[in-house]
VEXPA-147652 format. One record per residue: x, y, z of N, C-alpha, C in turn; residue in three letters. Coordinates in steps of 0.2 Angstrom, whole numbers, padded with zeros to 4 digits, always signed. Layout:
residues N
XYZXYZXYZALA
...
END
This chain:
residues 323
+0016+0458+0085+0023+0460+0088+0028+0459+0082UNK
+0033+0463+0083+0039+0460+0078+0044+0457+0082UNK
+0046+0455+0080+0054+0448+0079+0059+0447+0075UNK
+0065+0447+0078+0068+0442+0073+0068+0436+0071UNK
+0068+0432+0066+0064+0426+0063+0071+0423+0059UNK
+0072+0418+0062+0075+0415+0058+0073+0406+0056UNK
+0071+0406+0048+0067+0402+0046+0069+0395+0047UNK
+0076+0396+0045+0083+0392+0043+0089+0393+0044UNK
+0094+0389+0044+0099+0392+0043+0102+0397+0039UNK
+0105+0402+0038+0108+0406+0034+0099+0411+0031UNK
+0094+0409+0034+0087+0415+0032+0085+0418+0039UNK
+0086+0423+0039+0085+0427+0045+0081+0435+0043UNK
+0076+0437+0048+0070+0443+0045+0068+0446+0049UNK
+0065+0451+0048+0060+0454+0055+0054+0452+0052UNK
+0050+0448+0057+0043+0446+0055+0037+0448+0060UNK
+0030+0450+0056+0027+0451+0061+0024+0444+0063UNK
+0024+0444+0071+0023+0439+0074+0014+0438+0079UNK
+0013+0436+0082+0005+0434+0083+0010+0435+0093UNK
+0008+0441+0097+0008+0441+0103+0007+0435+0106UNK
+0013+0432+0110+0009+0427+0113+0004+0427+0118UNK
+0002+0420+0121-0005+0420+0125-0001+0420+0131UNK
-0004+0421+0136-0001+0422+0144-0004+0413+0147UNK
-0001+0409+0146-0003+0404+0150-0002+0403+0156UNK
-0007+0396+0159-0006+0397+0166+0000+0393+0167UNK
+0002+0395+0173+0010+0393+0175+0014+0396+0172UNK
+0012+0403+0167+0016+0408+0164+0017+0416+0165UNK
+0021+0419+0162+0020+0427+0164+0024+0429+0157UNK
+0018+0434+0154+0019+0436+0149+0025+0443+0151UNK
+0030+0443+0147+0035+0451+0148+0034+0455+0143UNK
+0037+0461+0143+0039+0465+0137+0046+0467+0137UNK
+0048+0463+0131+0057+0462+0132+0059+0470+0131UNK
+0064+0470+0136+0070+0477+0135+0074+0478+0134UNK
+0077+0472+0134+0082+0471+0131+0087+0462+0130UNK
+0091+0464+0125+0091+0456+0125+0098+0457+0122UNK
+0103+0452+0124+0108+0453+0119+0110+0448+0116UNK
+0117+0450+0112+0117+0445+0105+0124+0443+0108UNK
+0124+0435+0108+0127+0430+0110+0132+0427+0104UNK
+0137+0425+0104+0139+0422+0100+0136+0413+0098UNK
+0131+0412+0103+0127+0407+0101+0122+0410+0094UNK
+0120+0413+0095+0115+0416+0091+0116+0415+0084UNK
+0125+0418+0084+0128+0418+0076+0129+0413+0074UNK
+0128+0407+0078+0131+0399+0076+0125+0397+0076UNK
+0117+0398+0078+0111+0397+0075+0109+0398+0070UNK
+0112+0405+0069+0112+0409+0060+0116+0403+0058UNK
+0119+0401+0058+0124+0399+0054+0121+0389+0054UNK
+0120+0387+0058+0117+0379+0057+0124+0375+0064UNK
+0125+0382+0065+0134+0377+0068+0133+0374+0074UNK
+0126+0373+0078+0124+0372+0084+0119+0369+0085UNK
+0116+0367+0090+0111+0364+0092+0103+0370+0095UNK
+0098+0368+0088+0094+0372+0086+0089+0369+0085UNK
+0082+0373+0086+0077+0369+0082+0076+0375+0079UNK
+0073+0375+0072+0070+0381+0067+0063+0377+0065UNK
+0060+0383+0064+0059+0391+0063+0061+0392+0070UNK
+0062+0398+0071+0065+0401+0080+0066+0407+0081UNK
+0064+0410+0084+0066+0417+0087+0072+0418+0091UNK
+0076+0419+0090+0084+0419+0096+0082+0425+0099UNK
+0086+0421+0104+0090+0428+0109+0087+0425+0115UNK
+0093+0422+0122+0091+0420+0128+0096+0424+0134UNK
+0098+0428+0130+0101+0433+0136+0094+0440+0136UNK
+0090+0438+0143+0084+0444+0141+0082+0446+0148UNK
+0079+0452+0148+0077+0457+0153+0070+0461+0151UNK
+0067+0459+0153+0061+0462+0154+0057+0464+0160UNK
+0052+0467+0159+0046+0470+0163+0040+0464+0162UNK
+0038+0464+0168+0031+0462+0169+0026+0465+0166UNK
+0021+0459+0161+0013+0462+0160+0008+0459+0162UNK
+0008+0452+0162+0003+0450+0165+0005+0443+0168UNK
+0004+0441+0174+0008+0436+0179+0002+0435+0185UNK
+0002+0429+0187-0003+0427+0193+0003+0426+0198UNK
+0009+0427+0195+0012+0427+0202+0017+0432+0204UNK
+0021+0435+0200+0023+0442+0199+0021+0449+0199UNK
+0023+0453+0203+0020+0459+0203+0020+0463+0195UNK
+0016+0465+0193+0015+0470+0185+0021+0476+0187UNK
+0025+0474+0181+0030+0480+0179+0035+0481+0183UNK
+0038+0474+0186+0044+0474+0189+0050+0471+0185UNK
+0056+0473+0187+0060+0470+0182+0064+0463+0181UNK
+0063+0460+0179+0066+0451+0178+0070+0451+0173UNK
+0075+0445+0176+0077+0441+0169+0074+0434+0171UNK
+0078+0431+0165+0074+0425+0163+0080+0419+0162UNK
+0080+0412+0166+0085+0408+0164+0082+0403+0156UNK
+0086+0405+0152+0082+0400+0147+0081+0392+0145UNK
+0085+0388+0151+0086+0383+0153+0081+0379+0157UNK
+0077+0374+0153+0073+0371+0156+0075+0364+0154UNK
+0074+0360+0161+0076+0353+0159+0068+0350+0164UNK
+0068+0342+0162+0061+0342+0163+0060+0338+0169UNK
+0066+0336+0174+0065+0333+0182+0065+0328+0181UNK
+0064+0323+0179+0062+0317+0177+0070+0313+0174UNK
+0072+0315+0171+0077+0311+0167+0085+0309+0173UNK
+0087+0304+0172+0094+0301+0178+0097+0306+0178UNK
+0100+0312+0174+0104+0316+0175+0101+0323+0181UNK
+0093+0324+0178+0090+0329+0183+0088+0326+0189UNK
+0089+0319+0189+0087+0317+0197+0095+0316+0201UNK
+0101+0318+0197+0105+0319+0200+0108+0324+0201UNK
+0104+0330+0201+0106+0336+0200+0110+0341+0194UNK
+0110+0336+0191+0113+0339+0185+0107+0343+0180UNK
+0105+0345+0182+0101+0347+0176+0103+0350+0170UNK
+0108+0354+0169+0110+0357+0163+0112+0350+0159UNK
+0113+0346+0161+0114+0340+0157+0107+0335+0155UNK
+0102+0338+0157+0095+0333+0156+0096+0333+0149UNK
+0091+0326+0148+0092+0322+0142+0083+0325+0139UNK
+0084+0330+0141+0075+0331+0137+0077+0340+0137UNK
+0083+0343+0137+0082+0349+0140+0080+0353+0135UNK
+0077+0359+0134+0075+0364+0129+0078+0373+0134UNK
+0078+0375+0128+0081+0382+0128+0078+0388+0127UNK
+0076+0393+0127+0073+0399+0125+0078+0401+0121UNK
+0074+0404+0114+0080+0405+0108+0085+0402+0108UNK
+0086+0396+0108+0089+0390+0104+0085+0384+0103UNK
+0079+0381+0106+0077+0376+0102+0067+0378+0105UNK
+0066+0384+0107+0060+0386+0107+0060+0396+0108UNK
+0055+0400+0104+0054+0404+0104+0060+0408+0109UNK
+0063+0415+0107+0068+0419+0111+0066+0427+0111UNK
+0070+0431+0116+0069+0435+0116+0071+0441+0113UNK
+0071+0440+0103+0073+0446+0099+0064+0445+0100UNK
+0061+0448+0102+0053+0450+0101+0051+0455+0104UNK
+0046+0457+0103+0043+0462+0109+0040+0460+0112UNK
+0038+0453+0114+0035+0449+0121+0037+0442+0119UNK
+0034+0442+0125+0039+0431+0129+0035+0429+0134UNK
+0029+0425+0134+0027+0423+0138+0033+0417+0141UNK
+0035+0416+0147+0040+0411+0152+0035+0409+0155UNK
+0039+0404+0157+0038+0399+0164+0039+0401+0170UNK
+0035+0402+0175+0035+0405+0181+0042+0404+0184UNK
+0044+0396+0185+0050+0398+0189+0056+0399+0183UNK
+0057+0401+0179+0063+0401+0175+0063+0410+0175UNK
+0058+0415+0180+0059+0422+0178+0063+0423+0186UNK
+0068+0425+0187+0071+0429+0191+0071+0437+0192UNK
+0067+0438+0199+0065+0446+0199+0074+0452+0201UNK
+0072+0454+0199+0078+0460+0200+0078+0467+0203UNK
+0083+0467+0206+0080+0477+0211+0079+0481+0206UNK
+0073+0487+0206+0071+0491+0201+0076+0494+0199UNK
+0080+0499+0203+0086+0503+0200+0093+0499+0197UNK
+0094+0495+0195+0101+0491+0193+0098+0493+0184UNK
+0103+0495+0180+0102+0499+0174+0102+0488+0171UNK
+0097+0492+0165+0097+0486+0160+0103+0482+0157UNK
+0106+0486+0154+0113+0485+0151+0118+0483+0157UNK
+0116+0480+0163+0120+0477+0167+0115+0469+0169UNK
+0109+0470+0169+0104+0464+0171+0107+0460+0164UNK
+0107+0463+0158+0108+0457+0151+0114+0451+0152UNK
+0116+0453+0157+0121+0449+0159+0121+0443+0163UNK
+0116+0443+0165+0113+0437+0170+0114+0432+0168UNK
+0110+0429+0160+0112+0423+0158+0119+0421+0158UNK
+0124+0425+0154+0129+0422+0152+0135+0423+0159UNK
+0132+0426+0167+0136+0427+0172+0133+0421+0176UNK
+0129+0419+0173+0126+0413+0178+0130+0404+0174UNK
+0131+0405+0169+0133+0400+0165+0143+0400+0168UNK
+0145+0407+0166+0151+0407+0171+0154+0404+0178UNK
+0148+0408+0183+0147+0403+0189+0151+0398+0188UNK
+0145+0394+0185+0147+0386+0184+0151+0384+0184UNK
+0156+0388+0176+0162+0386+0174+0168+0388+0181UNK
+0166+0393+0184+0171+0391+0190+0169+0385+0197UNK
+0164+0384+0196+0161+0379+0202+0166+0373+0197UNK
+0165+0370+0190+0168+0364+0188+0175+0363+0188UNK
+0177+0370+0188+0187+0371+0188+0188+0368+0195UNK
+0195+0369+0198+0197+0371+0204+0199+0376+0204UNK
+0196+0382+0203+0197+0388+0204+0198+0388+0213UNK
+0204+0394+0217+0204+0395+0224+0206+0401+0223UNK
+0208+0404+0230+0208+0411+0230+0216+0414+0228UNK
+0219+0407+0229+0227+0409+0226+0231+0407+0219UNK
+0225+0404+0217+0226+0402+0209+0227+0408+0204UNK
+0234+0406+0200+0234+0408+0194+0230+0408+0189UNK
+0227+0412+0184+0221+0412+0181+0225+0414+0174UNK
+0223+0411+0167+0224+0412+0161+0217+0412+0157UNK
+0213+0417+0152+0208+0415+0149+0211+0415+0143UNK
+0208+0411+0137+0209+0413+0130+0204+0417+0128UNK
+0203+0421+0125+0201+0426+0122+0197+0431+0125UNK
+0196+0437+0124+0195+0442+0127+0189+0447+0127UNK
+0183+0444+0124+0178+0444+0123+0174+0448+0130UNK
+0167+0447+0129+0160+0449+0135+0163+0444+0139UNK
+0162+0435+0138+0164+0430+0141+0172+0432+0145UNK
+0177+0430+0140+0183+0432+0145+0184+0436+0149UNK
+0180+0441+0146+0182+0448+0150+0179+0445+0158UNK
+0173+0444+0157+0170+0442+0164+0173+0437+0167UNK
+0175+0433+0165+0181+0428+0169+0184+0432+0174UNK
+0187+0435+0170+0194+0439+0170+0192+0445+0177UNK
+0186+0447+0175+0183+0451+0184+0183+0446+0189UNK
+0180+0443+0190+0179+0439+0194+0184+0437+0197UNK
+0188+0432+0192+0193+0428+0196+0198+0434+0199UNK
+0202+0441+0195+0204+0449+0199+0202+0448+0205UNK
+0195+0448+0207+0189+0448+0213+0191+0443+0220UNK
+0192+0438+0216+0189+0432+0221+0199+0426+0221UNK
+0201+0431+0218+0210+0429+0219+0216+0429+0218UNK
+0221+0431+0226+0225+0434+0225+0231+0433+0220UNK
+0230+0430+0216+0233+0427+0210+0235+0430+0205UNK
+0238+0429+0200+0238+0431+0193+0232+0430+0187UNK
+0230+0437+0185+0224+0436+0180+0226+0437+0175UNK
+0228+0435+0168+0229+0436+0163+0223+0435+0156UNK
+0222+0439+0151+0218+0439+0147+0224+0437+0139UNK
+0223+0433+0137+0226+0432+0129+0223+0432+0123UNK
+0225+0438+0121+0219+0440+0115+0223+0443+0111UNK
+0221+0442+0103+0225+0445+0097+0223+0449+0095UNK
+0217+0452+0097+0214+0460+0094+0218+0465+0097UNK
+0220+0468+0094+0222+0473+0097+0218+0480+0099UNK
+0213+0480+0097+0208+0485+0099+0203+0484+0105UNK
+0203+0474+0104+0200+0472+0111+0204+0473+0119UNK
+0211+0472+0118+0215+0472+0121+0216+0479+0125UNK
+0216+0484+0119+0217+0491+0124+0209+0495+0126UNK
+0204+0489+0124+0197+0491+0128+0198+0488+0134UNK
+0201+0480+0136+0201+0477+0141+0206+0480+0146UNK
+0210+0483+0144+0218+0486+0147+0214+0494+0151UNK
+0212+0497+0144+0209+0506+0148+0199+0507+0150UNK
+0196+0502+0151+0190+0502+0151+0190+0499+0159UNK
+0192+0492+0159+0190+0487+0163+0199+0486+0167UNK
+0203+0489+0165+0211+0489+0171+0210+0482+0171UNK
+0211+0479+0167+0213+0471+0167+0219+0470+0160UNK
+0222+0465+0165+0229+0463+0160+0228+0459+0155UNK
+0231+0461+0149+0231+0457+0144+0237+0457+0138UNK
+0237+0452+0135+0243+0450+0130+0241+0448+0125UNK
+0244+0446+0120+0244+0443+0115+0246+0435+0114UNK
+0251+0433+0118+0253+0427+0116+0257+0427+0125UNK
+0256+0421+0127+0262+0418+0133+0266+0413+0131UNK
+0272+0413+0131+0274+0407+0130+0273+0401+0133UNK
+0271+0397+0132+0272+0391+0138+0278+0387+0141UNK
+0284+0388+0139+0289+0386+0140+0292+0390+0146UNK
+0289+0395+0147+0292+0400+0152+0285+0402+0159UNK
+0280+0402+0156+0273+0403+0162+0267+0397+0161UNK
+0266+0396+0167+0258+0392+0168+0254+0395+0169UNK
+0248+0391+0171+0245+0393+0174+0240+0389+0178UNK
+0237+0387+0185+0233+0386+0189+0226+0381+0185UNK
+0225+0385+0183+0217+0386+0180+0218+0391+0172UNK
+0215+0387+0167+0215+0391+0160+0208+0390+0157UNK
+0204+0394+0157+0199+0395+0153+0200+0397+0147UNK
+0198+0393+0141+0197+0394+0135+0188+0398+0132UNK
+0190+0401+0131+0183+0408+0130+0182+0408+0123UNK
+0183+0404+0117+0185+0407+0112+0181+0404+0106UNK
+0179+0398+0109+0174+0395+0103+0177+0393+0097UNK
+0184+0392+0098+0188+0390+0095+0193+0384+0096UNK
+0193+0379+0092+0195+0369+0094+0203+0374+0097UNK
+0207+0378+0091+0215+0380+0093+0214+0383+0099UNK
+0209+0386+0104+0210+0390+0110+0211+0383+0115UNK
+0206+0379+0114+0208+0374+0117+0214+0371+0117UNK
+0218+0371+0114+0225+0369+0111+0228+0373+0116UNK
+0227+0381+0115+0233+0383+0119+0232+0383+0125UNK
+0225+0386+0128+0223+0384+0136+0226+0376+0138UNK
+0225+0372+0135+0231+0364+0138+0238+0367+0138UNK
+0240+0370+0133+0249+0371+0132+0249+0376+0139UNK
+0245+0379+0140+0246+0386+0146+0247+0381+0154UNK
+0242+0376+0155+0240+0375+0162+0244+0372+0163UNK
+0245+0372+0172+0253+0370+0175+0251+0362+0175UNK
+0255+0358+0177+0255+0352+0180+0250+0350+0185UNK
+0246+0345+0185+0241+0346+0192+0234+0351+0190UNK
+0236+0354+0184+0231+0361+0185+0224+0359+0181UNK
+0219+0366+0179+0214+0364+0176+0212+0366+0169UNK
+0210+0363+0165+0207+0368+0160+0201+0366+0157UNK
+0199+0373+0157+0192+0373+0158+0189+0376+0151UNK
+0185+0371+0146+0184+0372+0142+0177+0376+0140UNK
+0175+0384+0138+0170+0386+0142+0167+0389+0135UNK
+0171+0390+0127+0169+0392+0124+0164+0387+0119UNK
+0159+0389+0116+0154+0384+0111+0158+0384+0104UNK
+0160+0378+0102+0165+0378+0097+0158+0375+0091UNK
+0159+0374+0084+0156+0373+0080+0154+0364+0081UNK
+0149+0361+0081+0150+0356+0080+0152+0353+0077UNK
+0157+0346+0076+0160+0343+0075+0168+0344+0073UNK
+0168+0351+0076+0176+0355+0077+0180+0350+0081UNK
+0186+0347+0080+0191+0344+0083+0196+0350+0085UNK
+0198+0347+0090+0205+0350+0093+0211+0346+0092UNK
+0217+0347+0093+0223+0341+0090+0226+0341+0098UNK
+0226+0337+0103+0228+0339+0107+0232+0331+0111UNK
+0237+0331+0113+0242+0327+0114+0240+0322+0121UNK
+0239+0319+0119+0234+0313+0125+0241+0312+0131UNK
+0248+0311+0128+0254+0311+0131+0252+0318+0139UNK
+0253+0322+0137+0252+0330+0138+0248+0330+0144UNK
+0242+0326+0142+0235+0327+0151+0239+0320+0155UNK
+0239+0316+0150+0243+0310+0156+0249+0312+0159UNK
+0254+0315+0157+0260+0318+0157+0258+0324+0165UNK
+0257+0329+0164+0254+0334+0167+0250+0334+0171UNK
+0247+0327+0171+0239+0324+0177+0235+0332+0176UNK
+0235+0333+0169+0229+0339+0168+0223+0336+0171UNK
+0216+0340+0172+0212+0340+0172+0207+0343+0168UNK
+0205+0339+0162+0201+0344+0158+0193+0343+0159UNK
+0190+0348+0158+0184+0350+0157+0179+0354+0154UNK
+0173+0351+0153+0169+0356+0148+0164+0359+0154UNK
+0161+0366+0150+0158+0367+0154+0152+0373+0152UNK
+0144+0369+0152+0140+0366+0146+0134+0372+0151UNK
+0130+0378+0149+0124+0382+0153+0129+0383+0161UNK
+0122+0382+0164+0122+0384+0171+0119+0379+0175UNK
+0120+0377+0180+0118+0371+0185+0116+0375+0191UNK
+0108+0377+0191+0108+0381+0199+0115+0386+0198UNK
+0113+0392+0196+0119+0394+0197+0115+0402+0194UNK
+0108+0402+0193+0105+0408+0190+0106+0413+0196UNK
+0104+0410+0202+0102+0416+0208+0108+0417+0211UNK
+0114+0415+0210+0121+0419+0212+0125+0424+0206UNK
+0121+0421+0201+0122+0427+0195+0118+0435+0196UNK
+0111+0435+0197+0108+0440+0199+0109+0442+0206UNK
+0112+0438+0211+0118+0440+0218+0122+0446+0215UNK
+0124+0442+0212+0132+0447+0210+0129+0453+0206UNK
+0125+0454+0202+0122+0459+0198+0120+0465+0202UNK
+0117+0462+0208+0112+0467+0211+0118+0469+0216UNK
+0124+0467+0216+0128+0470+0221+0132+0476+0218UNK
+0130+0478+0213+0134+0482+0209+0140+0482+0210UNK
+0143+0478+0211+0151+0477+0214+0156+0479+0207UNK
+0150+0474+0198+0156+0475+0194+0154+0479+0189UNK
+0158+0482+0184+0157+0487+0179+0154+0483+0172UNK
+0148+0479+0174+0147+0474+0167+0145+0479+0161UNK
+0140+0484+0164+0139+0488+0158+0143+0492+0154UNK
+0148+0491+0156+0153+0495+0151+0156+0490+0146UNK
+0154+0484+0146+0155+0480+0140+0152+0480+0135UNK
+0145+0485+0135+0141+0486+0130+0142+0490+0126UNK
+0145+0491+0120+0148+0494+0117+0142+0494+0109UNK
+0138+0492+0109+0134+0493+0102+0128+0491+0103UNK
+0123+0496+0103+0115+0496+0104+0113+0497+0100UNK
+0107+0490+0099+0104+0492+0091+0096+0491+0093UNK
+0093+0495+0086+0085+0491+0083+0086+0487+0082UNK
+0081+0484+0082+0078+0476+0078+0080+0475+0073UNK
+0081+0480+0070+0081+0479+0062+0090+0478+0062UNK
+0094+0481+0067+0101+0482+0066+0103+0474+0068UNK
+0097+0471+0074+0098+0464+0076+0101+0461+0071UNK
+0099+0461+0067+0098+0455+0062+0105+0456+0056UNK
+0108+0460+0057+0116+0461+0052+0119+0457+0055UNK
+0117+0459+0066+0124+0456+0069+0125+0449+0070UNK
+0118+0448+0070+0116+0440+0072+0119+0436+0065UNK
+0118+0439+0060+0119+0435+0052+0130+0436+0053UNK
+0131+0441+0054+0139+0441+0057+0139+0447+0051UNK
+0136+0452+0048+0139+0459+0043+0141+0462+0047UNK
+0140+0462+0054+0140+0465+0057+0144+0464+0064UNK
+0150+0468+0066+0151+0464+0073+0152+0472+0078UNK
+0153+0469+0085+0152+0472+0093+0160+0472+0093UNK
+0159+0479+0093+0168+0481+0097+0169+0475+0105UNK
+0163+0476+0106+0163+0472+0112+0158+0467+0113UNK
+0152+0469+0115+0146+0468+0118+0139+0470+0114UNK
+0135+0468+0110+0129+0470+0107+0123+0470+0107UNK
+0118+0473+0111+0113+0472+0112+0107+0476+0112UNK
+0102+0471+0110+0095+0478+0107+0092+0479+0112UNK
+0092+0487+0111+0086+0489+0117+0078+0491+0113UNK
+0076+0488+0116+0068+0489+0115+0065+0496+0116UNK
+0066+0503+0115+0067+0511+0118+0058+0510+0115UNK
END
């Protein structure tokens, strides 16, 4: 089968790979698709936490091929999160915190392939009819979740995201969704801004001052130590801020200890998904949101591999479909 192969850091290839074997307690798929994360580009890059050689990609959608527990040729995703039950953190329920956890494309085998043998519980089944390009969503709408279960998100909260991305944008639905509050998006593209504006009728800006608006709740989306900077300068007194984006290891932020004392902020980070896969596939299967329209750039395998190295970037959303 082919894959995308990254040896190393900064070596990235299409290689042909040896099909995997279907073990027991496993169900072999045929990926359909898969998208490209901006983890992926910090795996290319070394900026993250990785084991190489590796196959990326753990946002994935596939069909059933062979399963002792699965019906053949239904359609799943896959949560890429596996922690091992054993350790203090997964006997307290924390699993996304386990001290032993491993990842699908990021520290074992991922979904830039044409097959993936999983773990039986880690495949979540999906209604036949909900189109692909909205199921790719799963992963990163299941990790979301979370990030509002750790906030105090309510339903009359003011809502601030940094950046305006697949991630923000989806914030930015949800929280519209789920309250009667102010939603705002703050992004310095201006081409992302009038995709979020006339695509998705979601508000957005370039800068807020702080001097003049808060905000309830501020999620930082941006993968950048300075979004974290401004999400604290954004949040009101009492309020939250929710640090949701994957910044480079060892990236500091410059952030004023006076300011979270002062403010009685409360900061957090907010790391996968915790139990949070099957309310992602809930909300998928209700087709309540317009996620597909965030996919703005469909590639080959062979195209994978510009975006993932960063020649290459997504007006919005980029994702290889297996045709």
């Amino acid at each position: 089968m082919k894959a995308v192969f990254i040896e190393k850091p900064h070596r990235i290839e299409i290689k042909e790979l040896d099909t995997p074997l279907n073990m027991c307690g496993e169900t072999l798929i045929e990926v359909l698709v898969c998208g490209v994360c901006a983890t992926d580009l910090k795996i290319f890059k070394g900026e993250t936490l990785a084991t190489y050689p590796l196959v990326p990609g753990h946002e994935i959608v596939g069909k059933v091929v062979e399963s002792e527990e699965f019906e053949r040729s239904i359609l799943v995703t896959i949560d890429p999160n596996k922690a091992c039950g054993k350790c203090d953190y997964c006997r307290e329920g924390k699993v996304n915190l386990c001290k032993n956890f491993s990842a699908i494309g990021v520290t074992r085998s991922g979904g830039f392939a044409e097959f993936l043998s999983v773990d039986n519980n880690l495949i979540y089944p999906l209604t036949p009819n909900i189109p692909v390009k909205t199921a790719v969503f799963a992963e990163p709408l299941s990790c979301i979740v979370n990030g509002f279960n750790v906030s105090s998100f309510n339903y009359v909260s003011d809502i601030a995201i940094i950046g305006g991305g697949p991630i923000g944008a989806i914030v930015a639905m949800l929280a519209k969704r789920f309250s009667v509050g102010e939603t705002v998006i703050v992004e310095i593209d201006g081409k992302r801004r009038n995709f979020l504006k006339n695509e998705l009728e979601l508000e957005t800006t370039d800068y807020i001052d702080p001097n003049k608006h808060l905000f309830d709740v501020v999620f930082d989306c941006t993968g950048n130590p300075k979004g974290v900077e401004i999400a604290i300068s954004l949040t009101k007194m009492g309020g939250n801020t929710v640090v949701f984006g994957v910044t480079e290891k060892g990236a500091k932020s410059s952030i004023e200890a006076f300011e979270i004392y002062r403010k009685e902020l409360k900061l957090v980070g907010s790391f996968i998904n915790s139990f949070t896969m099957s309310t992602a596939v809930k909300i998928l299967n209700s087709r309540e949101f317009n996620f597909d329209s965030l996919v703005t750039d469909e590639l080959s395998l062979e195209e994978t591999v510009s975006y993932i190295s960063g020649e290459k970037t997504a007006e919005m959303k980029a994702v290889w479909m297996n045709d």
